[in-house]
C-alpha positions in Angstrom: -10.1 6.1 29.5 -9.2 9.7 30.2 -8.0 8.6 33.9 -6.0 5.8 32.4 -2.0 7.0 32.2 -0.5 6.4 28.7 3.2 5.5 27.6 4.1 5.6 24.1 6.6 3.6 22.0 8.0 5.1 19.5 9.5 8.8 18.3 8.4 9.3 15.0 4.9 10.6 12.9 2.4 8.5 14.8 4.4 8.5 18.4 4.2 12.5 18.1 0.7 12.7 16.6 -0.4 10.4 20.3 1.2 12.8 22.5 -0.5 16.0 20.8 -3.3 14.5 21.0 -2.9 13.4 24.8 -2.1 17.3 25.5 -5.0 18.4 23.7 -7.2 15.8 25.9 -5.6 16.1 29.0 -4.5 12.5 29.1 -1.6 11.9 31.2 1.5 10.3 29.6 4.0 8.1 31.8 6.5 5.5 31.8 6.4 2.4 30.2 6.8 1.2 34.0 3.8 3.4 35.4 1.5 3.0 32.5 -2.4 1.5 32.8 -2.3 1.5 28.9 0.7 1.1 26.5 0.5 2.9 22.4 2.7 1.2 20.1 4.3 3.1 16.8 3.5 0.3 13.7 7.2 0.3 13.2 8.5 -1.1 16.6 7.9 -5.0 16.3 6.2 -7.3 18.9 9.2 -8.9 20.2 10.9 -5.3 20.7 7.5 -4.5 23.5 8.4 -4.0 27.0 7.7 -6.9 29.2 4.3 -5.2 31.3 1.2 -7.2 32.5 -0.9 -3.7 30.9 -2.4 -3.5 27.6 0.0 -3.2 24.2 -2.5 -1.6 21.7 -1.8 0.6 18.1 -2.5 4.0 17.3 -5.7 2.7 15.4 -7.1 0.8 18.6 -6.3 3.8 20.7 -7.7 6.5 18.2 -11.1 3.9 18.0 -11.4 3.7 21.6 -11.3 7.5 21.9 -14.0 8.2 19.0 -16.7 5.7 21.3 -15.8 8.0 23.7 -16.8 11.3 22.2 -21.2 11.4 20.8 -19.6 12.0 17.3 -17.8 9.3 15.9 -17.1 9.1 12.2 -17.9 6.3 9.8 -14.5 4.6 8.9 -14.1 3.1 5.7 -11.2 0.6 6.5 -8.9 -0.2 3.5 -5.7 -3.2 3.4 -4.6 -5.9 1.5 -0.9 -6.7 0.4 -1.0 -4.3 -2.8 -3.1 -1.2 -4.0 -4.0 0.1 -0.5 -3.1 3.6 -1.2 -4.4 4.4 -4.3 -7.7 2.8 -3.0 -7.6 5.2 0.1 -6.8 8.2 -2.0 -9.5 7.2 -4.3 -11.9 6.7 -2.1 -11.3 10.0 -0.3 -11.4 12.1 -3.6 -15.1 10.5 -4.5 -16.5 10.9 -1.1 -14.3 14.3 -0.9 -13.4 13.2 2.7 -10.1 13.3 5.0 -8.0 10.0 4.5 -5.8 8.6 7.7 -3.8 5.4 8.6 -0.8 4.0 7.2 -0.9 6.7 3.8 0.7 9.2 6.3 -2.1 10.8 9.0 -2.3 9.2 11.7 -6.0 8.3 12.4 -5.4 9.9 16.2 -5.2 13.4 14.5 -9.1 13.4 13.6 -10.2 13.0 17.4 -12.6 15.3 18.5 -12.8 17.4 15.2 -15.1 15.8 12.9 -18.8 16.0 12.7 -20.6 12.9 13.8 -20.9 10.3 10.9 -18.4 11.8 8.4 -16.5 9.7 6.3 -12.7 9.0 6.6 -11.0 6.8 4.1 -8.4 4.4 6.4 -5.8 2.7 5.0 -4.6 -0.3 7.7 -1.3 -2.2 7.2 -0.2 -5.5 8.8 1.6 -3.4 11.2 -1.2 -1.1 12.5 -4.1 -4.0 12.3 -1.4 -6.5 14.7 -2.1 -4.6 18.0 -5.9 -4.0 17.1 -8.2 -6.2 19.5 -12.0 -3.6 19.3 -11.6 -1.7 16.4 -13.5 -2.0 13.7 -14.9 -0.2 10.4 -18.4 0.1 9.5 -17.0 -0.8 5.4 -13.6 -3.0 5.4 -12.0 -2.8 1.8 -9.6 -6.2 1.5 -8.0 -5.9 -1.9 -5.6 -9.2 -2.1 -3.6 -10.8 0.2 -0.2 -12.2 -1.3 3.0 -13.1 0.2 4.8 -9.8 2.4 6.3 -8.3 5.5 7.5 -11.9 6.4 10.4 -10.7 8.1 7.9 -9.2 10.6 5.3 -11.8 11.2 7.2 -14.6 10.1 4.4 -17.0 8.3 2.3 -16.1 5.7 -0.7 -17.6 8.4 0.5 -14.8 10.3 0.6 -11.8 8.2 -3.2 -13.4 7.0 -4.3 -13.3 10.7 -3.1 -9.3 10.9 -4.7 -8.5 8.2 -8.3 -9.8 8.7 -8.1 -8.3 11.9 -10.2 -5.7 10.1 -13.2 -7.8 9.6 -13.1 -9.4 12.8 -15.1 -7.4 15.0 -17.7 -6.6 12.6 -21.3 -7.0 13.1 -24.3 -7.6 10.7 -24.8 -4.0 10.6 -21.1 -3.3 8.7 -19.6 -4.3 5.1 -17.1 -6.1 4.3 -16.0 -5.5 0.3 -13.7 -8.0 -0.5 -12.1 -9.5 -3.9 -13.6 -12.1 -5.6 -10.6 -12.6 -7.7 -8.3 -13.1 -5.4 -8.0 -16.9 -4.6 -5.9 -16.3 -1.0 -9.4 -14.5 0.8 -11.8 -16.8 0.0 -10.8 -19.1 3.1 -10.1 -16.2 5.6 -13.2 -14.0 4.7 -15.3 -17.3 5.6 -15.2 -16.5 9.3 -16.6 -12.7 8.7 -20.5 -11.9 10.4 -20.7 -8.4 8.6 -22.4 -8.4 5.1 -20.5 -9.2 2.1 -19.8 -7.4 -1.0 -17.8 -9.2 -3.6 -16.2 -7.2 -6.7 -14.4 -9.1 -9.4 -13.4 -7.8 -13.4 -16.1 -10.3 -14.1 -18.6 -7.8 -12.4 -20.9 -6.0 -15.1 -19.6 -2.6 -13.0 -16.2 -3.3 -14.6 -17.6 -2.0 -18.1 -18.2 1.2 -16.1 -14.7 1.7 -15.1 -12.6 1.2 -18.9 -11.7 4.6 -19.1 -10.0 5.5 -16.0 -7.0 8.2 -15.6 -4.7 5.6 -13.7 -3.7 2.6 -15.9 -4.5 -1.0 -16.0 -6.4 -3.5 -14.7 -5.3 -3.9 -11.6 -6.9 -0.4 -11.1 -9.8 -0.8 -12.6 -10.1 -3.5 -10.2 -9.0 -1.2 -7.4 -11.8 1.7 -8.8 -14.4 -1.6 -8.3 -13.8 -1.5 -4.5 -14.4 2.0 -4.7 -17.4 1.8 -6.5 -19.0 -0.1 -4.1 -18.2 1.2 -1.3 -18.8 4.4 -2.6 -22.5 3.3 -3.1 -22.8 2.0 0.6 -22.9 5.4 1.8 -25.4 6.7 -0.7 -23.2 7.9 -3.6 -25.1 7.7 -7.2 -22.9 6.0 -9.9 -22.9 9.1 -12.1 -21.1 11.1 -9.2 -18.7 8.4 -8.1 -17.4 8.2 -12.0 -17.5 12.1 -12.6 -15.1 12.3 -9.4 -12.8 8.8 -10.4 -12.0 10.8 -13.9 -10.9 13.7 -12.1 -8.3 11.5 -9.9 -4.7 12.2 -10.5 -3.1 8.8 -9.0 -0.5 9.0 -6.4 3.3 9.5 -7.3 6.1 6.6 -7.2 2.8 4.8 -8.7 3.2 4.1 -12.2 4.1 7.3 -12.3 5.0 8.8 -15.6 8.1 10.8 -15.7 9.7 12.0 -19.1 10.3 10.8 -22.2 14.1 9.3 -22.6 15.5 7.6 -25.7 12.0 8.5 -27.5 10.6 6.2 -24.7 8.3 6.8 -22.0 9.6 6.0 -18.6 7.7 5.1 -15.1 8.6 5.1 -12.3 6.7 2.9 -9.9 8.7 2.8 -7.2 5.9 2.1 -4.2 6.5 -1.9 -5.6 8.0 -3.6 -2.7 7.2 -7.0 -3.8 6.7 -9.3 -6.9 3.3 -8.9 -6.7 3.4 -5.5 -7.1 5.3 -5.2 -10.0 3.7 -8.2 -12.2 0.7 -5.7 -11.9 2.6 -2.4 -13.3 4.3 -4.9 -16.0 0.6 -6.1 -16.8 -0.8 -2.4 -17.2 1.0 -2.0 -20.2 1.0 -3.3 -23.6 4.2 -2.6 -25.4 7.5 -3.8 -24.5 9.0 -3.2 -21.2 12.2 -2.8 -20.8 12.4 -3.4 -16.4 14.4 -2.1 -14.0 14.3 -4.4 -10.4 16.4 -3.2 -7.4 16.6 -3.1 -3.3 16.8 -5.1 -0.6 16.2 -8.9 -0.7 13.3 -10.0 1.6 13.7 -13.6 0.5 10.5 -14.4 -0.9 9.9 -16.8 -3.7 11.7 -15.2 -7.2 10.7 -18.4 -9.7 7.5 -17.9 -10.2 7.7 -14.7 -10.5 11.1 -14.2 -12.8 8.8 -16.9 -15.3 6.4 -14.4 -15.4 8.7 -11.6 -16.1 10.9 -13.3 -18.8 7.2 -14.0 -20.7 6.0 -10.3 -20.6 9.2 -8.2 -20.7 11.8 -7.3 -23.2 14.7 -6.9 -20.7 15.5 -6.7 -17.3 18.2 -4.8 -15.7 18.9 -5.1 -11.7 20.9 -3.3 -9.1 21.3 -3.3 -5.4 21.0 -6.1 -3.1 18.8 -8.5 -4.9 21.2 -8.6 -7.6 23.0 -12.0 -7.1 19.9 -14.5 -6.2 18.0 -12.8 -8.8 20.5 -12.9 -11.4 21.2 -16.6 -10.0 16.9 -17.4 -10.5 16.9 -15.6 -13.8 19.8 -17.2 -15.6 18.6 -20.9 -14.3 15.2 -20.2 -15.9 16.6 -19.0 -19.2 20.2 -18.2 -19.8 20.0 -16.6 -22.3 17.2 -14.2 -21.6 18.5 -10.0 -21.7 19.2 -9.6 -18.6 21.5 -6.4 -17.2 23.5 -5.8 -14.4 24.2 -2.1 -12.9 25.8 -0.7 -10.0 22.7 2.8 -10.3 19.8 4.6 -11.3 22.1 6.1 -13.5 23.8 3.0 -15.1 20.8 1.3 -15.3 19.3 3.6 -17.4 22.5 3.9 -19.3 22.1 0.2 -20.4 18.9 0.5 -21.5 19.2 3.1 -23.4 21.8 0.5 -25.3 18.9 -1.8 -26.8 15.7 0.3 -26.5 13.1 0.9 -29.7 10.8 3.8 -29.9 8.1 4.0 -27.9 9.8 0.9 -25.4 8.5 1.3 -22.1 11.0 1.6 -19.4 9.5 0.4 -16.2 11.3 1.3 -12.7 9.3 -1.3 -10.5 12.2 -2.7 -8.1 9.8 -5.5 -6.3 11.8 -5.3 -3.3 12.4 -2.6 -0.7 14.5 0.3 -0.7 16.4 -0.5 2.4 19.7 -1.1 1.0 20.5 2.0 -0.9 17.5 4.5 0.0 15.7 5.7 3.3 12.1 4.7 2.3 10.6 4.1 -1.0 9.9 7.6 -1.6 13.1 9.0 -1.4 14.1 5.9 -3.7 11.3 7.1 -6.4 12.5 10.9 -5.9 16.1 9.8 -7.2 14.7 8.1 -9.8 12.5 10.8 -11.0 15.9 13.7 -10.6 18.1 11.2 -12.6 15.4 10.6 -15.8 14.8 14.1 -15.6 18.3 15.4 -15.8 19.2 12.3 -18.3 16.3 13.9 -20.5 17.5 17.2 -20.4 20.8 16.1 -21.4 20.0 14.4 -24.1 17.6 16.9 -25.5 20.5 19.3 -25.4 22.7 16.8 -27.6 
């Protein structure tokens, strides 16, 4: 490997974490035209690659081939699925007190050559990152749900499936896989797996162990499970694992409690990109929502899901792009369901502070992404956060 010359794609975090890395090896960078070996960014698409006869691989690949390199690999815990990566990963990394990499924002590159051998690293793997993975693989693989996302990119929902259980598919009898019984979608594409299985489901007697969490709902207490389990894989005893999980803080734009405004509590849970997403922040709560959609259409299915909404919400208010078919899908369903247009974060909460009641929930859980108005979704749950904020104070001064 280490006489191999290496182009990167890319300019960004993981493009720049390569080429440190590269320095501190003594690897040789090149040209895309000179290169023996080619590292991709996540974010530059397939049909954007160079046309070469050498080898297109990701960041995670490259990182994987460099640990078998060194006599002191670590023991990756690998973590997708279409929803609740994150929180999993940071999860898992606060019970086992261990560094966490991938797509939550280190690149998995950065841990080369200073770990001891065998220590943990919670790995959170996207579509993206698993596409251009052909001999990695993690000694646990977390799969939390697979639902429709990210078409755009790979085009068919076979497609994104394939990505994604590129995480299993080198696995060996030796490894885990930990995968949700729940979920209808992984039954079919977990079938193919050689590495031992570990189902989790809310059926599971575990799930009584997990009722009191500090991060709400059930889609987390389903998220804890994976946790749990994988958590007992490398030795953990259950009274450790759930002294640790009550200590864990969640991750922001998750849920996320803000402020109270209009004597009602508002979240922002701006990390939902898609439907899916959101029915879970709706479900985590049990007084009336009062829900605020907005960003970029990726034209995926909105019936099903706006059903679902107009049964467990009190209102709906939308802004950005999404705004016409969804208002379209909503008003077809049920016309007269209370249903908001805005132009803001601002006039959104402006309207719903029209026909809230005490202690209303008001959910910010756009379901799409931010592309349309915002840079990423965490600038998008930043301005959220400011506007609440500075609404609050305002109206605590009146």
């Amino acid at each position: 490997m280490h006489t191999q010359k290496i182009a990167i794609l890319g300019d960004g975090i993981t493009a720049k974490a390569v080429r440190e890395k590269l320095n501190q090896l003594h690897i040789q960078e090149t040209t895309v035209d000179a290169a023996d070996l080619i590292v991709t960014s996540p974010g530059i698409p397939p049909h954007q690659y160079p046309n070469v006869s050498c080898e297109i691989i990701s960041e995670i690949e490259f990182a994987y081939r460099l640990f078998k390199e060194t006599d002191t690999p670590p023991t990756l815990i690998g973590i997708t699925g279409t929803n609740g990566k994150s929180t999993v990963t940071a999860l898992l990394a606060h019970v086992l007190d261990c560094p966490l990499a991938g797509n939550i924002g280190v690149p998995l590159i950065t841990y080369v050559g200073i770990l001891k051998k065998g220590a943990p690293i919670a790995l959170e793997l996207s579509s993206y990152q698993l596409e251009q993975c052909s001999t990695f693989y993690p000694h646990i693989a977390i799969f939390l749900n697979l639902t429709e996302d990210h078409i755009e990119r790979h085009k068919t929902m076979h497609a994104y499936a394939e990505a994604k259980a590129k995480i299993f598919h080198n696995q060996t009898a030796s490894d885990y896989l930990i995968y949700n019984q729940d979920e209808v979608n992984l039954k079919p594409l977990i079938s193919t797996s050689l590495s031992q299985q570990v189902p989790y489901s809310l059926q599971d007697p575990d799930a009584a162990l997990l009722n009191n969490l500090p991060i709400p709902g059930p889609h987390n207490q389903s998220n804890a499970l994976s946790v749990l389990k994988a958590a007992r894989l490398l030795g953990l005893s259950d009274t450790k694992i759930l002294s640790k999980m009550q200590t864990f803080k969640g991750l922001e734009h998750r849920i996320e409690y803000i402020a109270d405004l209009f004597f009602c509590p508002v979240y922002n849970d701006s990390k939902a990109t898609n439907p899916d997403s959101t029915l879970k922040a709706v479900n985590a709560f049990y007084d009336p929502i009062h829900l605020i959609i907005c960003g970029y259409d990726k034209g995926l299915e909105l019936e099903a899901f706006i059903r679902q909404l107009h049964e467990k919400v009190k209102s709906i208010t939308v802004f950005g792009a999404i705004t016409a078919r969804f208002i379209s899908v909503s008003k077809k369903i049920s016309p007269h369901f209370p249903l908001y247009k805005a132009d803001t974060i601002t006039d959104s909460l402006l309207q719903i502070s029209q026909h809230t009641q005490k202690k209303d929930i008001i959910l910010f859980s756009p379901a799409c992404s931010s592309f349309d108005q915002f840079n990423n979704y965490e600038h998008r749950g930043q301005e959220f956060k400011k506007t609440v904020l500075a609404l609050s104070q305002k109206h605590r001064r009146n």
